[in-house]
C-alpha positions as CSV (number, residue, x, y, z in Angstrom):
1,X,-8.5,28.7,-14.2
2,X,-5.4,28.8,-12.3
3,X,-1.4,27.8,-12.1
4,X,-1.1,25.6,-9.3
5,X,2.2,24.2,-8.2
6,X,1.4,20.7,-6.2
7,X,4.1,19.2,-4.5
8,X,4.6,15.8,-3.1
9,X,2.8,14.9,-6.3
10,X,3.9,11.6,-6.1
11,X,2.7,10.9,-2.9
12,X,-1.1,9.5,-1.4
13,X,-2.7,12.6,-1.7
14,X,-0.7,14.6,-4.6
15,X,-1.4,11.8,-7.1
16,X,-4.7,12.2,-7.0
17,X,-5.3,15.8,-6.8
18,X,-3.4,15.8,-9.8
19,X,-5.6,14.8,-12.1
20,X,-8.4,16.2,-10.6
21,X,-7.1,19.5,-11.2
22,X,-6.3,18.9,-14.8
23,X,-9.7,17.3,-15.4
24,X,-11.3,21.0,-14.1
25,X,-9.0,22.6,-16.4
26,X,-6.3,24.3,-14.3
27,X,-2.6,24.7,-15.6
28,X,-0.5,22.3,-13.3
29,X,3.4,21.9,-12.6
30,X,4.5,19.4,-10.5
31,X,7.8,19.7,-8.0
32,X,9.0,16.4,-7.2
33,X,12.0,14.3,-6.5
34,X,12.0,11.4,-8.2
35,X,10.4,12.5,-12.2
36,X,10.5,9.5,-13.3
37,X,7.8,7.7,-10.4
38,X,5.4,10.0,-12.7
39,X,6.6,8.2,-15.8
40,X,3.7,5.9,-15.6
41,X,0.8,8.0,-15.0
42,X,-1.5,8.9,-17.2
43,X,-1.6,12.2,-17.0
44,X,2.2,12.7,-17.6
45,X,2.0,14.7,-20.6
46,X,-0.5,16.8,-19.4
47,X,1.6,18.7,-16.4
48,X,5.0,20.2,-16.2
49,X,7.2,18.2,-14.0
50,X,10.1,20.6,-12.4
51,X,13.0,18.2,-10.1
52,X,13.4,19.3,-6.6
53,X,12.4,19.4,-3.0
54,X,10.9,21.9,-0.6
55,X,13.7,22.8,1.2
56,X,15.8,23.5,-1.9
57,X,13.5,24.5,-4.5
58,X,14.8,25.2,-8.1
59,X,14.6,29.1,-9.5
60,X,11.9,28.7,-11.6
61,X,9.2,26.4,-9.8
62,X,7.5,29.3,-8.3
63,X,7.7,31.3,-11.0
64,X,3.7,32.9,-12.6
65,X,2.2,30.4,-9.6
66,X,-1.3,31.2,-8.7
67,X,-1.8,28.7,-5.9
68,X,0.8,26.3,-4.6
69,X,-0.6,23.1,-2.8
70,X,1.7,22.2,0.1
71,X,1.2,18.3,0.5
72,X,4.8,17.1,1.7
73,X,6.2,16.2,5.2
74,X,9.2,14.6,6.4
75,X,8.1,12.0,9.3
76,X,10.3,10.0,10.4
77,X,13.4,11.0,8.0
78,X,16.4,10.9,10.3
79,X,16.5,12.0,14.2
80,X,15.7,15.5,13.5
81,X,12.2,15.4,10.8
82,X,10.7,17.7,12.9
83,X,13.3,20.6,12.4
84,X,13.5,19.7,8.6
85,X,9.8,20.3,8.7
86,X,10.2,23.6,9.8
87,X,13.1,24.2,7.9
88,X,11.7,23.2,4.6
89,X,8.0,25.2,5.3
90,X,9.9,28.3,5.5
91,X,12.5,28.3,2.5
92,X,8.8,27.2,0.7
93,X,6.9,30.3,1.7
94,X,10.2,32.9,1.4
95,X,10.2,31.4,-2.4
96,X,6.8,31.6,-3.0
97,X,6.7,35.3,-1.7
98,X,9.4,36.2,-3.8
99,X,8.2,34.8,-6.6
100,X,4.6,36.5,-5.6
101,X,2.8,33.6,-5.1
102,X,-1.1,34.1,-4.6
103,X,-2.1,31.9,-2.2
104,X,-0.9,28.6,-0.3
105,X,-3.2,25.7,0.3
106,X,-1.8,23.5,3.1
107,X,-2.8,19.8,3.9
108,X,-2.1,19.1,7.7
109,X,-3.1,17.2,10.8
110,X,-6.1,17.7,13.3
111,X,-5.5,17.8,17.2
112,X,-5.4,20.6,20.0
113,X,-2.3,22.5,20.4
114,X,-1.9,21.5,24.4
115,X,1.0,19.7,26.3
116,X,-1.1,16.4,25.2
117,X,-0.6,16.9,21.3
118,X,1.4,13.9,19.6
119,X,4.7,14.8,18.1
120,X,3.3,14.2,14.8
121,X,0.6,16.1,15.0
122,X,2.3,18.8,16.8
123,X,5.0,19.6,13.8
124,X,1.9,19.1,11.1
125,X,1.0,22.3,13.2
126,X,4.7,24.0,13.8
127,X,4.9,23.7,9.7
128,X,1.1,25.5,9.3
129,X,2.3,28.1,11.2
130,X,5.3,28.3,9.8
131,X,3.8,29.2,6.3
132,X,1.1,31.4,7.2
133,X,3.9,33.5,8.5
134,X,4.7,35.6,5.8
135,X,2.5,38.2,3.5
136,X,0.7,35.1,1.7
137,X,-3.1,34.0,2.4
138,X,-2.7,30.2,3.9
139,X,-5.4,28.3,3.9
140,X,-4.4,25.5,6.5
141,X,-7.0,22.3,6.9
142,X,-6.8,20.0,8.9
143,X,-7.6,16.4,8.5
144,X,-8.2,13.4,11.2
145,X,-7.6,9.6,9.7
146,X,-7.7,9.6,6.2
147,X,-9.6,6.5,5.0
148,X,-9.1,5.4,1.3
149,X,-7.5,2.5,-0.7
150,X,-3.8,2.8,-0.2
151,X,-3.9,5.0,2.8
152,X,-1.2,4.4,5.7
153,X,-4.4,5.2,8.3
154,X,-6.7,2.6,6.4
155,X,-4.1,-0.2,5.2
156,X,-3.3,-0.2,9.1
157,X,-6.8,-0.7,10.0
158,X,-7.1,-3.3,7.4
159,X,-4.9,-6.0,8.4
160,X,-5.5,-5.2,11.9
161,X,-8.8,-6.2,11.6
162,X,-8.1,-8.8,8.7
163,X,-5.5,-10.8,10.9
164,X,-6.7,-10.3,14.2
165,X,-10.1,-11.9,15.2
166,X,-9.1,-11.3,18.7
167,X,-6.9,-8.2,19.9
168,X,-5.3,-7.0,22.8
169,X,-5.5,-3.9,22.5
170,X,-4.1,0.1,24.0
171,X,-6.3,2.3,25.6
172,X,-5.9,4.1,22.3
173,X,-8.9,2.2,20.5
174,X,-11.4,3.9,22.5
175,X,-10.2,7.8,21.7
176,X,-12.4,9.6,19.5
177,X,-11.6,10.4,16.2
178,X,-13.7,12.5,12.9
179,X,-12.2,9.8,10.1
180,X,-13.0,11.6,6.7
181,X,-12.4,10.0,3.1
182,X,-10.3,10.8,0.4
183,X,-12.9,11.8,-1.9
184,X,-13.8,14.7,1.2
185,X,-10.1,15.5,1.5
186,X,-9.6,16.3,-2.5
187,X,-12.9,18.1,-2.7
188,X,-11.8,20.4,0.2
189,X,-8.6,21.0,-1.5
190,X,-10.4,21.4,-5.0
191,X,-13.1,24.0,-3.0
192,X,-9.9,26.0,-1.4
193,X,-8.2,26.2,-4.7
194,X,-11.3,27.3,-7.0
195,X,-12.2,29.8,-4.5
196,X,-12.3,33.2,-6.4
197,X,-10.7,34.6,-3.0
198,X,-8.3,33.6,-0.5
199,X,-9.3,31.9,2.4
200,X,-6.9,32.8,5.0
201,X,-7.0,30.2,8.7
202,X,-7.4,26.9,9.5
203,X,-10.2,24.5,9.0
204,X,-10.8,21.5,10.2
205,X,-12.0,18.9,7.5
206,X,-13.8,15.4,9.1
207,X,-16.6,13.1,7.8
208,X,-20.0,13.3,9.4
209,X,-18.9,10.3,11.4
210,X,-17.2,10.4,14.9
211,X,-16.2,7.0,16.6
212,X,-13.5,5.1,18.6
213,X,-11.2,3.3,16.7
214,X,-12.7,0.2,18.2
215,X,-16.0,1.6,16.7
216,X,-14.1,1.8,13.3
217,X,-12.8,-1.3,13.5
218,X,-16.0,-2.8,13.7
219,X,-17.3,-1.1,11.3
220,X,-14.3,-2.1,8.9
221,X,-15.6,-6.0,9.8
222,X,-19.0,-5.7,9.0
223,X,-18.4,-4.1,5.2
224,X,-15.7,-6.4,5.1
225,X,-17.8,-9.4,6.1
226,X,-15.7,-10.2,9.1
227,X,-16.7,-11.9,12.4
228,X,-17.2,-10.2,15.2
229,X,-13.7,-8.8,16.3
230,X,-13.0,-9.6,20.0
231,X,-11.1,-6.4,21.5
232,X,-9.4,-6.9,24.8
233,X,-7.9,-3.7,26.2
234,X,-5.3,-3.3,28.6
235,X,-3.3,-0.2,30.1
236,X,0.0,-1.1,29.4
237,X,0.5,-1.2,25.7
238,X,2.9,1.7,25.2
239,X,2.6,3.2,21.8
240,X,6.4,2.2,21.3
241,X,4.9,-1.2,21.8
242,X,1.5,-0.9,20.0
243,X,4.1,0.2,17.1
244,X,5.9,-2.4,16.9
245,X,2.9,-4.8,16.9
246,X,1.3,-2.8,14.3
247,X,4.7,-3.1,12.1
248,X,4.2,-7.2,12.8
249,X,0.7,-7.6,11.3
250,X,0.3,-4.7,8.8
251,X,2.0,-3.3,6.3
252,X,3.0,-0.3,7.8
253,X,6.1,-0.4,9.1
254,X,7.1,0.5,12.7
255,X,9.2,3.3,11.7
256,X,6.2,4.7,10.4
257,X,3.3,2.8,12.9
258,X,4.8,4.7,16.0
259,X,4.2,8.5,15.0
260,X,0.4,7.4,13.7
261,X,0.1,5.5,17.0
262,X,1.2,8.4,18.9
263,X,-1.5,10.7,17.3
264,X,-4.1,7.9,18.0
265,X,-4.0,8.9,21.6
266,X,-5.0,12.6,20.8
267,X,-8.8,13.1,20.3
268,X,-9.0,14.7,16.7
269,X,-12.7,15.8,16.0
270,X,-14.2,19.1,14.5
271,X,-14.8,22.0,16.7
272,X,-16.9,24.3,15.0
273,X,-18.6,24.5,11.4
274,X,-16.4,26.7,9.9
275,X,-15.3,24.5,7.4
276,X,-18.9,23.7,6.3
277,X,-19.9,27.7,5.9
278,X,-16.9,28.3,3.9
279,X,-16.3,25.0,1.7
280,X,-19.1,22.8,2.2
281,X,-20.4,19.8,4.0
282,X,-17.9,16.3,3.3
283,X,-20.1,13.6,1.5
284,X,-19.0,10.2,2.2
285,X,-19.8,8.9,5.8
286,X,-17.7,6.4,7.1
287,X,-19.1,3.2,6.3
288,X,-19.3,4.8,2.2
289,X,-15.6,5.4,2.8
290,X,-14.4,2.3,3.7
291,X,-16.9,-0.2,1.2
292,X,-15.3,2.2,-1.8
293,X,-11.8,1.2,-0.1
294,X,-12.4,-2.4,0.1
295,X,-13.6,-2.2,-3.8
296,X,-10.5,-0.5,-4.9
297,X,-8.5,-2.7,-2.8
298,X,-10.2,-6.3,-4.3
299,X,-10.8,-4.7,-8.0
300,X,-6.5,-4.0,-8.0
301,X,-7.9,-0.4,-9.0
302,X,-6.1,1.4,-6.3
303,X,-4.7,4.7,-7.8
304,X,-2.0,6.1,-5.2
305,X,-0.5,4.1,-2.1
306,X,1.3,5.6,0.8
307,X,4.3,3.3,-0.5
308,X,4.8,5.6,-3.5
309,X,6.4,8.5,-0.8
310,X,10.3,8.8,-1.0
311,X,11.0,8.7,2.1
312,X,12.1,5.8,3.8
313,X,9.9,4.6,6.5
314,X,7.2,4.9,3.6
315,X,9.2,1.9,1.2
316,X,7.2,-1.3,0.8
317,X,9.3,-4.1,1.4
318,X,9.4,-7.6,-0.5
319,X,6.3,-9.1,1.5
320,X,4.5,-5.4,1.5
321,X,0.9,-5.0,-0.4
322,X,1.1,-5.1,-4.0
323,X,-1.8,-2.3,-3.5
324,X,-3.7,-5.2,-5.2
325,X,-4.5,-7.8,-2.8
326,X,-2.6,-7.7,0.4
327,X,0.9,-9.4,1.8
328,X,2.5,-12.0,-0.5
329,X,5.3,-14.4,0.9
330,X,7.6,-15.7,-1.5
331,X,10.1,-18.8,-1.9
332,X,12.1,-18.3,-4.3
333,X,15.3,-20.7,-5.3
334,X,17.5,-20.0,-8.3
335,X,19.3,-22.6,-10.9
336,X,21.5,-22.7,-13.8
337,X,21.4,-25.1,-16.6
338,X,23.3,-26.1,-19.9
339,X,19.8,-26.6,-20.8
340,X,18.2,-24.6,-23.6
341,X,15.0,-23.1,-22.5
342,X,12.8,-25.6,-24.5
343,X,14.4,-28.1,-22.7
344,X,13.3,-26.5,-19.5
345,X,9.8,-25.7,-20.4
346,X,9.3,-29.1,-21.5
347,X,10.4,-30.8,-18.4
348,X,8.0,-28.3,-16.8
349,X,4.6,-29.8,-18.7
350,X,5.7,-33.2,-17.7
351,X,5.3,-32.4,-13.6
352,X,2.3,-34.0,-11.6
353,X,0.4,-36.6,-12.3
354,X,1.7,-40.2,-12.8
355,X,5.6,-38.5,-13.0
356,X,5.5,-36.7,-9.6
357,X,7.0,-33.9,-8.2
358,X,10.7,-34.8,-8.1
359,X,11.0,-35.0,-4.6
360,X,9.5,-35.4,-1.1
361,X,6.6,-37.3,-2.9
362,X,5.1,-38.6,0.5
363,X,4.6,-35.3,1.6
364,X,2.7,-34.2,-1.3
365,X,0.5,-37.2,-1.1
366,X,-0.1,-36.5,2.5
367,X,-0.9,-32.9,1.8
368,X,-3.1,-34.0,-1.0
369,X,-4.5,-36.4,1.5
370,X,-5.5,-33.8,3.5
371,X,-6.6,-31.7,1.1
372,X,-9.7,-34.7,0.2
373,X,-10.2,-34.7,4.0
374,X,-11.3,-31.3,3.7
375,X,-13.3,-31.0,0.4
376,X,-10.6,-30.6,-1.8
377,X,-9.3,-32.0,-5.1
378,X,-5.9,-33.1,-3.4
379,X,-3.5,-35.3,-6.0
380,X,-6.7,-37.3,-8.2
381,X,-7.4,-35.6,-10.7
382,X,-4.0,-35.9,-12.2
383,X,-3.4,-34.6,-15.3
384,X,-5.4,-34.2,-19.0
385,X,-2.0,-35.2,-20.8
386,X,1.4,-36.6,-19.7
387,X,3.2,-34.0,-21.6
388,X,1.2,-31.2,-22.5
389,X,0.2,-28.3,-20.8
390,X,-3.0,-25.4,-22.0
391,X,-3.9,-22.5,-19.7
392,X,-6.9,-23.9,-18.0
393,X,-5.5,-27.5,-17.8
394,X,-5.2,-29.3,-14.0
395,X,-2.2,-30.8,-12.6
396,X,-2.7,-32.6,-9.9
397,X,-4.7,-29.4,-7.1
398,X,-3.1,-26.8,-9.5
399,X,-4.2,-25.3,-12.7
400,X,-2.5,-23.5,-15.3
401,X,-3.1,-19.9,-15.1
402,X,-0.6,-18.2,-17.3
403,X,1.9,-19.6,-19.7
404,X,4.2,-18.0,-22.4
405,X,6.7,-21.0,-24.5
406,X,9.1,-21.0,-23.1
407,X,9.9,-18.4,-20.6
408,X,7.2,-18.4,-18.0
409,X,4.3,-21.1,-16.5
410,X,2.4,-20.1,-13.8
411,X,0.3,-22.8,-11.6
412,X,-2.3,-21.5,-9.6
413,X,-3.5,-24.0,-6.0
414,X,-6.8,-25.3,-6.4
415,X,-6.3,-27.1,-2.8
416,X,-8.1,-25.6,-0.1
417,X,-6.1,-22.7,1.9
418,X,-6.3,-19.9,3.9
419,X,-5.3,-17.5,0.8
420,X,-4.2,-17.7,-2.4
421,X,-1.3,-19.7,-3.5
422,X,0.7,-19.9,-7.2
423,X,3.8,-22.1,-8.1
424,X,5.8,-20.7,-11.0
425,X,9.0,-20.5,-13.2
426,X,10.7,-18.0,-14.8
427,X,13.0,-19.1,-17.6
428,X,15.9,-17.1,-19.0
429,X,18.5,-18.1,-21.8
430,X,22.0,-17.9,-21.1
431,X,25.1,-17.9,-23.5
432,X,25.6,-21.7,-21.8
433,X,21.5,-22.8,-21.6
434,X,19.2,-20.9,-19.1
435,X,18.9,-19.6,-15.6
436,X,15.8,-21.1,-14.1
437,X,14.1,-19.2,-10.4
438,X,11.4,-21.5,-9.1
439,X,8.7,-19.2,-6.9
440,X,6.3,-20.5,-4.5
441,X,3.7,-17.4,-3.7
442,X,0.8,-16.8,-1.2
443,X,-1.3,-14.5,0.0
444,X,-2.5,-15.0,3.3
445,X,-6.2,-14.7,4.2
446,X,-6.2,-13.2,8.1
447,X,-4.2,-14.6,11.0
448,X,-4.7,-18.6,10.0
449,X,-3.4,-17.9,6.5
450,X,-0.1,-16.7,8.4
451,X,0.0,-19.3,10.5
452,X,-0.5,-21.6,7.6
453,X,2.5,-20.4,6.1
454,X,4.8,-20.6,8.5
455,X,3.6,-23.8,9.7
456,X,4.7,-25.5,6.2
457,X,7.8,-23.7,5.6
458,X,10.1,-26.6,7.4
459,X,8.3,-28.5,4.8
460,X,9.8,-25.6,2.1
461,X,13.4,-26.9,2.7
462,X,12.4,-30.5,1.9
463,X,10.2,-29.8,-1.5
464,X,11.2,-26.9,-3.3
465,X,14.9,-27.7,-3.5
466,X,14.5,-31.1,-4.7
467,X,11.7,-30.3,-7.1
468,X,14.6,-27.9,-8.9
469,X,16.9,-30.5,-9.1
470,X,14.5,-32.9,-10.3
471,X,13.5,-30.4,-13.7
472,X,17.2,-29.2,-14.0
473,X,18.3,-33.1,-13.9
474,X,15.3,-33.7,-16.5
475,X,16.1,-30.7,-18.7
476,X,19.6,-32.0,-19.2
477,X,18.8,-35.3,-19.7
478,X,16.3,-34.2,-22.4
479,X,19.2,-31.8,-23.9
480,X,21.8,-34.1,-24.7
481,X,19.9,-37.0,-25.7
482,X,18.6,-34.9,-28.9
């Protein structure tokens, strides 16, 4: 077994080699930034974690290393990544020589080195080179789209095809591309590092698949039980452009959607069989890679996300994936209150039914309304009891899914809805009574769910506020009448 340094350990890929390589018994230490984004996992205890970064690594990181797993990049950090790239890959293979390193295993990009070559793609090279420079063996493969739960590549192709029935789309959809899954991209890394001897070069690593991306994203709709998706291309998308619209409707943000996008034009599929004489055939086609995606993604079992990276264009923002179910947007309004807590919780299990909402009640008897027009429960059913509240009770098109006396009730919408929708309150005490924030959450399903929430958020500003005054109002009313 060997001693294998894996950096970016907190990243997609590096926090899920990780425990693959303890589970076949090698010796693991992990350079990272950020220690305690490990504090979490599972398999803290069983690796030692040593603070640093590539470019600047600590005296002793390299130090009785068998194989060090280069899995770090620095796209889009600042104006000039691409020199830091280059930078960063060299200081890492002058330490790992001096320290007498035995091999480096390298995790990069696919493409042809011409005039055509992304800029991406092009420094995923520059840094390849860059380490197999020096006296140690580099083994250097190369990977195409990377699809797995969590995955920039394939969170971008979810929602694309998720919120878009119809697309217009760049001529980019219809370049070929070898898309290979994560499981394929550990093994190879696994394969490289338990070889008994170096495997000095670069190898290209794709799944037996090769398709357009229009071809992928049909494929996406059929496991995900899509429609058809409607694709209408046209020439003069720019990739500046196509980023932009891909930062709109995904969670990937532009900062980070224009660099993929630019590497989308570049045709990325294996050349020769190489890879399979020396390390193997991959064994997840394409449609296996993207149904065990999906499952992750609906079952909230989705180990590593490309969120976890530190560097910037990689941060989720508020209305990001939770890497559990897909974009939530949030109302959330804050109060104070000379109101003890009880007070507040108990004004809580009085709302709905016969007592109301507080405020703007003819708009929740026209949505309720609605909500019969279209098969729904909408405002009848009341409530089970004026003034007490179980999980599983209704109030009115909610039901209580989560309650804990008295700092938290959660209503989850039982109206009908393009996504998943929960109204809840957090209760804190204060020296003076309690801070009280009201949240109004959903999760849109595909472009109408989106269009559904921004269609009733006028409505927000007439609702939400009112319904906080109307508990606040209640819960001192209840406070000093005791």
């Amino acid at each position: 077994m060997s001693r294998v340094l894996v950096t970016g350990a907190t990243g997609y890929v590096g926090g899920r080699l990780v425990p693959r390589l303890i589970t076949d018994g090698h010796s693991v230490r992990c350079l990272v930034r950020t220690p305690g984004k490990l504090n979490h996992v599972s398999w803290r205890e069983h690796v030692t974690i040593v603070k640093g970064e590539v470019g600047n690594l600590p005296p002793l990181a390299m130090e009785d290393i068998d194989v060090a797993v280069y899995l770090v990049h620095s796209i889009g950090e600042g104006p000039d990544w691409i020199a830091k790239e280059i930078h960063d890959a060299e200081h890492f293979r002058q330490a790992a020589e001096a320290a007498g390193v035995g091999r480096i295993i390298y995790l990069g990009g696919m493409g042809d080195d011409d005039a055509a070559l992304s800029e991406h793609l092009s420094s995923r090279h520059a840094v390849g080179r860059t380490l197999a420079a020096g006296s140690i063996p580099v083994t250097e493969l190369r990977a195409a789209v990377i699809i797995g739960s969590g995955s920039a590549s394939f969170e971008m192709l979810r929602y694309l095809v998720e919120v878009l029935p119809i697309m217009v789309t760049p001529k980019w959809v219809s370049t070929k591309s070898q898309p290979i899954a994560i499981s394929d991209v550990l093994n190879y890394l696994l394969r490289s590092i338990d070889r008994a001897e170096p495997l000095p070069g670069v190898f290209e690593i794709g799944g037996p698949d090769v398709v357009s991306y229009a071809e992928m994203m049909a494929i996406y709709a059929e496991e995900a039980g899509l429609s058809r998706r409607r694709l209408i291309p046209v020439p003069v998308l720019t990739p500046r452009l196509s980023s932009h619209w891909v930062g709109l409707v995904t969670p990937v943000p532009a900062s980070l959607a224009r660099p993929l996008v630019d590497s989308l034009v570049n045709e990325v599929v294996v050349h020769d069989d190489r890879t399979i004489k020396a390390l193997g055939p991959p064994e997840r086609s394409l449609r296996d890679a993207i149904r065990l995606a999906l499952g992750r993604t609906r079952d909230g079992t989705v180990p590593t996300a490309f969120t976890a990276a530190d560097l910037q264009p990689f941060r989720s923002y508020e209305t990001d994936p939770s890497w559990a179910g897909g974009t939530e947007l949030i109302d959330e309004r804050t109060a104070t209150s000379f109101a003890t807590p009880e007070a507040v919780f108990a004004t809580l299990c009085t709302l709905g039914g016969d007592k109301g909402w507080h405020s703007g009640e003819w708009l929740w008897r026209i949505r309720g309304f609605i909500d019969v027009l279209w098969g729904g429960p909408g405002l009848r059913r009341g409530r089970r009891h004026d003034r007490e509240l179980v999980i599983g009770d209704y109030v009115d098109f909610w039901r209580v899914e989560e309650m804990l006396v008295p700092e938290f009730l959660q209503l989850h919408a039982e109206m009908l809805l393009p996504g998943n929708a929960w109204l809840e309150w957090s209760i804190e005490p204060t020296p003076t009574g309690s801070t009280i924030v009201q949240r109004a959450r959903f999760k849109p399903r595909g472009l109408w769910g989106r269009i559904y929430w921004y269609g009733v958020l006028p409505f927000h500003a007439l609702v939400f506020p009112g319904l906080m005054r109307g508990i606040v109002a209640d819960a001192e009313q209840r406070s000093t009448s005791r």
